[in-house]
Phi, psi and omega in degrees: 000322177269015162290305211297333221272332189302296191332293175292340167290324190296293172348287176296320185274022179245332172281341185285314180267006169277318183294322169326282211298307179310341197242347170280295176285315175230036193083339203288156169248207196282150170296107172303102165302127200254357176284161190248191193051240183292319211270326196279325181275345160274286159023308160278337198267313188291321194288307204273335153327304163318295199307298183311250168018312194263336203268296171314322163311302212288333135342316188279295149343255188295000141298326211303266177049283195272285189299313169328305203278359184249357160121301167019034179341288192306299148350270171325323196234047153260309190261279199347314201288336182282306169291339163281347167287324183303292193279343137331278195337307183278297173302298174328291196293345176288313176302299173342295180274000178268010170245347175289309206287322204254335188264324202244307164253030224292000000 
């Protein structure tokens, strides 16, 4: 778990400071989703789902964490049974829209 936890932590400080340098450095705004139909509102319904989510999970972390790194079992797998669906749910959908967004409609 605490691979799991660098790894996102890496993660986030590497997508924050790749959209900083694009938006900073060279102008780009944000990337337009181009699927039509069927494909934009779920597109849209995952990405805000994501979006939501990734932002509530993190709280939810650092306690789980925290009760791990204090011994805390019961404590830890009481918030655990909440945060591990959560923080799946969010790595799963984050591939989902880069792969919707970059890959599938590009």
């Amino acid at each position: 778990m605490l691979s799991a936890f660098t790894t996102s932590i890496l993660f986030l400080a590497s997508y924050i400071t790749y959209h900083s340098i694009r938006t900073y450095y060279f102008g780009l705004g944000p990337t337009r989703f181009t699927g039509e139909g069927i494909a934009r509102p779920i597109y849209f319904l995952i990405l805000g789902t994501h979006m939501i989510l990734a932002i509530v999970v993190v709280p939810f972390i650092l306690i789980t964490l925290r009760y791990a790194l204090k011994g805390k079992f019961d404590s830890h797998r009481r918030i655990a049974r909440w945060t591990y669906p959560m923080w799946l749910y969010v790595s799963v959908t984050g591939v989902i829209v880069y792969l919707m967004l970059y890959q599938i409609y590009k």
